[in-house]
C-alpha positions as CSV (number, residue, x, y, z in Angstrom):
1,X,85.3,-175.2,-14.6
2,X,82.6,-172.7,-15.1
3,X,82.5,-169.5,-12.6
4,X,79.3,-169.1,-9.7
5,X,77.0,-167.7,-10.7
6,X,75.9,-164.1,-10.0
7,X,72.8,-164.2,-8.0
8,X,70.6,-160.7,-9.0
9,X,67.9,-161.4,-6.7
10,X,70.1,-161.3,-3.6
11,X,70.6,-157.3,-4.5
12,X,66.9,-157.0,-5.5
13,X,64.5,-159.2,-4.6
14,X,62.1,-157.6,-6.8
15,X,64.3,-158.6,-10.2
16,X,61.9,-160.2,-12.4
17,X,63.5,-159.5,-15.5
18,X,67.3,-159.0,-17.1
19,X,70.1,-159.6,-19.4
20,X,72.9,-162.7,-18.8
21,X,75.4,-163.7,-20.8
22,X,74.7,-167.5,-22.1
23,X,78.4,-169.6,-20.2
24,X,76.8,-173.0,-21.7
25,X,74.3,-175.0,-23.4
26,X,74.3,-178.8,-22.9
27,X,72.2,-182.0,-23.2
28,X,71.4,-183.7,-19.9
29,X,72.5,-187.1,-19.3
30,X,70.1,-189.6,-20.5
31,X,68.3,-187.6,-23.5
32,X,66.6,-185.9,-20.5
33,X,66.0,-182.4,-22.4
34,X,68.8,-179.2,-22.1
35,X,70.3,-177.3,-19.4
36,X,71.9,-173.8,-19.3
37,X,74.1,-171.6,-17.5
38,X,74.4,-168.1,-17.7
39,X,77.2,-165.7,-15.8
40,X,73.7,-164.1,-13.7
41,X,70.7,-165.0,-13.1
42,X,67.7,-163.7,-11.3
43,X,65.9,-167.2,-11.0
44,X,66.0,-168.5,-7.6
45,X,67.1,-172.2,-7.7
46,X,65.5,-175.3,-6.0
47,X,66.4,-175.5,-2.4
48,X,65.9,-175.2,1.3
49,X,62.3,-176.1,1.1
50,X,61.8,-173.2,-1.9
51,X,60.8,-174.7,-5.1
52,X,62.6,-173.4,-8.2
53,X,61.6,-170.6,-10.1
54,X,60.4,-170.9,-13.7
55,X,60.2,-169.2,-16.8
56,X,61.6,-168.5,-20.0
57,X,65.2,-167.5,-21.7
58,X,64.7,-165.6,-25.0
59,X,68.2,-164.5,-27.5
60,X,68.3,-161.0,-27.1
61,X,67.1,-159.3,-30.5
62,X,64.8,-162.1,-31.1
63,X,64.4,-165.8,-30.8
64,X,62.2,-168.3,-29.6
65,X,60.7,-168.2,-26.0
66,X,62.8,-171.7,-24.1
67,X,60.9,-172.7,-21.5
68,X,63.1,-173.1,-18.0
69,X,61.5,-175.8,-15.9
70,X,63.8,-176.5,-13.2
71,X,66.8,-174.5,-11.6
72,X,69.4,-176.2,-9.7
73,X,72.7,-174.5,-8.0
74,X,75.5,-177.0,-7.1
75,X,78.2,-177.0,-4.6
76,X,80.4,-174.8,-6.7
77,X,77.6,-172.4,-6.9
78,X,76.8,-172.7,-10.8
79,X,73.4,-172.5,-11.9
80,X,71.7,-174.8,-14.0
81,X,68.6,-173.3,-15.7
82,X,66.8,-176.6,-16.6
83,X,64.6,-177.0,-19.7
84,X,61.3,-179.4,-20.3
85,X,62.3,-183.2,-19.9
86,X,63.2,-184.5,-23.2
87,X,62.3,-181.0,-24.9
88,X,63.8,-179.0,-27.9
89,X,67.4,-177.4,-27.3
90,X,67.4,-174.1,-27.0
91,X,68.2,-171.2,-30.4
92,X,70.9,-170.0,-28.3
93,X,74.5,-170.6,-27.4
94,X,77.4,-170.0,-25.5
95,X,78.2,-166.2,-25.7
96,X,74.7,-165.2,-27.0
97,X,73.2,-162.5,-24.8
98,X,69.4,-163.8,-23.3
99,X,66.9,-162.2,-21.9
100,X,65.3,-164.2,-18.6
């Protein structure tokens, strides 16, 4: 099972930007496009009436831009960083460094 998440916003609310470690990349069922997990993020998930942040996860020392569409924490308090329905995986993997 993959570790929670470490939620940067909740020490800064101002974190726009930062540095995670990439934990997982993985199709979504159904061919519906890529999701990925990261040990900390500073994208607020979908939830309690708040829509979900977006934005984009780049490799650290280059790489395309992915586009995060959706962001979704479940009970275990993982974060899925959702991708475009149906669109490209991403140019990084698990253990890559990303900027968000």
């Amino acid at each position: 099972a993959l570790p929670a998440t470490k939620l940067l916003y909740q020490a800064d609310t101002y974190l726009f930007t930062a540095e995670a470690t990439v934990l997982e990349v993985g199709e979504k069922a159904g061919g519906g496009g890529w999701a990925v997990v990261l040990d900390e993020t500073c994208f607020h998930a979908q939830g309690g009436g708040q829509p979900a942040d977006t934005g984009t996860l780049t490799r650290a020392g280059g790489g395309a831009a992915w586009a995060v569409r959706m962001v979704k924490k479940d009970g275990e308090g993982v974060v899925r960083h959702d991708g475009e329905p149906g669109g490209p995986a991403p140019d990084f993997g698990a253990g890559d460094t990303v900027s968000l």
